[in-house]
C-alpha positions as CSV (number, residue, x, y, z in Angstrom):
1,X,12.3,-12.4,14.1
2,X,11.9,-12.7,10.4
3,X,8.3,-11.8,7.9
4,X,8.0,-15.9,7.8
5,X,8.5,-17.2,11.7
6,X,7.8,-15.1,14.6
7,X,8.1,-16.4,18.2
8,X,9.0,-19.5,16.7
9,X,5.3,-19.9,15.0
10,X,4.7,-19.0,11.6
11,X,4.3,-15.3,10.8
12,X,1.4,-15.9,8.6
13,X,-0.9,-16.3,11.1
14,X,0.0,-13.1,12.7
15,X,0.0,-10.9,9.5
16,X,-3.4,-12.2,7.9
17,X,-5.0,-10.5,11.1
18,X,-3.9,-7.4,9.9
19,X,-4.9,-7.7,6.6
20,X,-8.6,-9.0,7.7
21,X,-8.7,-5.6,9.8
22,X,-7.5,-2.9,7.8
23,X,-8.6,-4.0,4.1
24,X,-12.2,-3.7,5.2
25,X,-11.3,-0.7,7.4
26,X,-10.5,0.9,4.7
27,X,-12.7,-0.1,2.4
28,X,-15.4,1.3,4.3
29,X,-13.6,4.8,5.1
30,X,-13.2,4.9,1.4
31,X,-16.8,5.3,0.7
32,X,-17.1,7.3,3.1
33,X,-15.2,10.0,2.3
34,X,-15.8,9.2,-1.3
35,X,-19.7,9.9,-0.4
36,X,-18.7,12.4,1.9
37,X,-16.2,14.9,0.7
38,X,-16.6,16.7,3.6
39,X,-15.2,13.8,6.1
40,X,-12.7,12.9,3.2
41,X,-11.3,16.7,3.9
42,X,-11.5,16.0,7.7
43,X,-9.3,12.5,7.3
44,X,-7.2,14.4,5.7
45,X,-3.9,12.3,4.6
46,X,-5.2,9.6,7.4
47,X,-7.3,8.4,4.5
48,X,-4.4,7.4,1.7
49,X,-2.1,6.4,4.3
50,X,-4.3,3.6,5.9
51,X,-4.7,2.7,2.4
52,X,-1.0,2.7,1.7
53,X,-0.4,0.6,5.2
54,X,-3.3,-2.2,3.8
55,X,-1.6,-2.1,0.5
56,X,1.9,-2.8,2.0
57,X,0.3,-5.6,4.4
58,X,-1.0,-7.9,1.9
59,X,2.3,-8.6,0.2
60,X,3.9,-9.6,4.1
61,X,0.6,-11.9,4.6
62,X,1.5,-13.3,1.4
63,X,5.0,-13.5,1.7
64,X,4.4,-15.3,5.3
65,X,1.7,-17.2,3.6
66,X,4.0,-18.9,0.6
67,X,6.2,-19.7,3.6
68,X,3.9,-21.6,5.1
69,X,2.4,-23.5,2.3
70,X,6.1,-24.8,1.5
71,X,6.1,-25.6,5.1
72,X,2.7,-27.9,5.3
73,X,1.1,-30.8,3.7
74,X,-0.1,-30.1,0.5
75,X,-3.5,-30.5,-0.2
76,X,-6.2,-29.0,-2.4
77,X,-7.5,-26.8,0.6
78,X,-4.3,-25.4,0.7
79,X,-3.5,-24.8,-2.7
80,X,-6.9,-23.0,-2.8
81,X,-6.5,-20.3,-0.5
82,X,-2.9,-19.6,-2.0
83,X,-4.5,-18.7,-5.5
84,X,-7.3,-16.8,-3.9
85,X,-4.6,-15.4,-1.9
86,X,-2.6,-14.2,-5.1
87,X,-5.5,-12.0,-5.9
88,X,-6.0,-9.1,-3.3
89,X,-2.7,-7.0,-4.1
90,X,-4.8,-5.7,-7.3
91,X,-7.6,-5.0,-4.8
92,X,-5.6,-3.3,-2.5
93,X,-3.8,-1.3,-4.9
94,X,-7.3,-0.2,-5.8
95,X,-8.2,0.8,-2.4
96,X,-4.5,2.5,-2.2
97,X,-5.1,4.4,-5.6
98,X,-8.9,5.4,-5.1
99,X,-8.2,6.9,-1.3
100,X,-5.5,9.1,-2.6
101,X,-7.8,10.4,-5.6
102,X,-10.6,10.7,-3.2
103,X,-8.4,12.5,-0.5
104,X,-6.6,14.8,-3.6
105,X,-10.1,15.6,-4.8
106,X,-11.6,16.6,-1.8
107,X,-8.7,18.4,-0.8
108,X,-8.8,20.3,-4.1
109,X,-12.5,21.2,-3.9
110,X,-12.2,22.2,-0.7
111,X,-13.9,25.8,0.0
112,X,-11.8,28.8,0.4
113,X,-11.3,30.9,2.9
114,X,-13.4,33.1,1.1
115,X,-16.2,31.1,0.7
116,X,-15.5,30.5,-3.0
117,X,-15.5,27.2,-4.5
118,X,-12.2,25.4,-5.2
119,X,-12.9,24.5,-8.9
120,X,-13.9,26.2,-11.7
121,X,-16.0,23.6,-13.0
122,X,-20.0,23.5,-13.9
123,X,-22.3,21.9,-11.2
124,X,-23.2,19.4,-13.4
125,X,-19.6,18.4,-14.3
126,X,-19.0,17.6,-10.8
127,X,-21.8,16.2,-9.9
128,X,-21.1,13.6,-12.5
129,X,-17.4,13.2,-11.4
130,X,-18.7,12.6,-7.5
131,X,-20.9,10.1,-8.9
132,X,-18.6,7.9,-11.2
133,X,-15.8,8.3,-8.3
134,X,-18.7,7.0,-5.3
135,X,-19.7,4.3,-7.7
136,X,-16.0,3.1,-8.3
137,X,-14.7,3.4,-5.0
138,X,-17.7,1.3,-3.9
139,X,-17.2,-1.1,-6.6
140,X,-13.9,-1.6,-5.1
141,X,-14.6,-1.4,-2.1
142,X,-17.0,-4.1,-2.1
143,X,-14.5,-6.2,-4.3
144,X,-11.6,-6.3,-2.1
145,X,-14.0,-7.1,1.2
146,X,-15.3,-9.7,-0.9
147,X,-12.4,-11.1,-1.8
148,X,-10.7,-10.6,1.9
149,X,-14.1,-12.7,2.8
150,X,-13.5,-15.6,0.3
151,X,-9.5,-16.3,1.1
152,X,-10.2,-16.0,5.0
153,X,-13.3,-18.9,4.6
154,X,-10.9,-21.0,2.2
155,X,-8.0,-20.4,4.8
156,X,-10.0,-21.7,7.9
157,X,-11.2,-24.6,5.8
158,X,-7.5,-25.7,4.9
159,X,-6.3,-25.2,8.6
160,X,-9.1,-26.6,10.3
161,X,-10.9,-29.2,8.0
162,X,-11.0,-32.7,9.3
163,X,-8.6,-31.2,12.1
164,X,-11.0,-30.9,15.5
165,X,-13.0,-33.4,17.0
166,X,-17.0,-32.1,16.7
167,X,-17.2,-33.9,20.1
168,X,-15.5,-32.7,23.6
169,X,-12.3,-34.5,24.0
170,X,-12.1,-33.3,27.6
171,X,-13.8,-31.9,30.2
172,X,-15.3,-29.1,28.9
173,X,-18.7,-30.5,28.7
């Protein structure tokens, strides 16, 4: 087994999957815990290491993906999807780098045993840092599901455009 065939089929296939399941995954428990400190402190280091495992996935789709494209027709569909392809790392690495500062925040602003606060810092200071951090890790958030969206669509149209009959070709009704 190698990161470009596996089984004998084209690893590609295999590794996009993971990258359509875990960049929205954690996407969304980004927000979360960016909105919620208190689930971010609960995650714990779950949260910057299912970052860290979408961040590594995307260059292995990709990887598997440049493979492929040497291995098929060329065609404008194709093409496509490998230049949308060639922009998620950035997102991902957003996603990676946002979970960490959201999980080193929370875990720094977590209460004492004592009941005293973690940080020295006025209300209003922080209020304004939860904000701007909420609003980025949304931003990004958003972003990379958007762009996970736009080179899955352009992928199915390159595999499957012009390639199925809209008819039954056998007995299937």
């Amino acid at each position: 087994m190698s990161l470009t065939v596996v089984n004998g089929l084209p690893a590609h296939v295999l590794f996009v999957h993971f990258v359509i399941v875990l960049v929205p995954l954690s996407a969304l428990a980004l927000v979360v815990c960016a909105a919620w400190p208190a689930g971010a402190r609960r995650l714990g280091l779950l949260l910057p290491i299912l970052a860290l495992v979408t961040l590594a996935s995307v260059p292995v789709a990709t990887h598997a993906g440049e493979w492929l494209e040497q291995h098929v027709g060329s065609n404008p569909l194709v093409r496509w999807h490998a230049e949308l392809g060639d922009g998620l790392l950035p997102w991902a690495l957003g996603l990676f780098v946002f979970s960490a500062v959201v999980w080193w925040t929370a875990r720094r602003s977590a209460p004492a045993a004592d009941g005293a606060a973690g940080a020295s810092w006025s209300p209003l200071v922080l209020v304004r840092g939860v904000v701007v951090v909420v609003v980025l890790s949304l931003a990004v958030a958003v972003g990379a599901v958007v762009d996970v969206y736009r080179i899955g669509d352009s992928g199915a149209k390159a595999a499957w455009q012009d390639n199925y009959s809209k008819t039954a070709t056998q007995n299937g009704g």
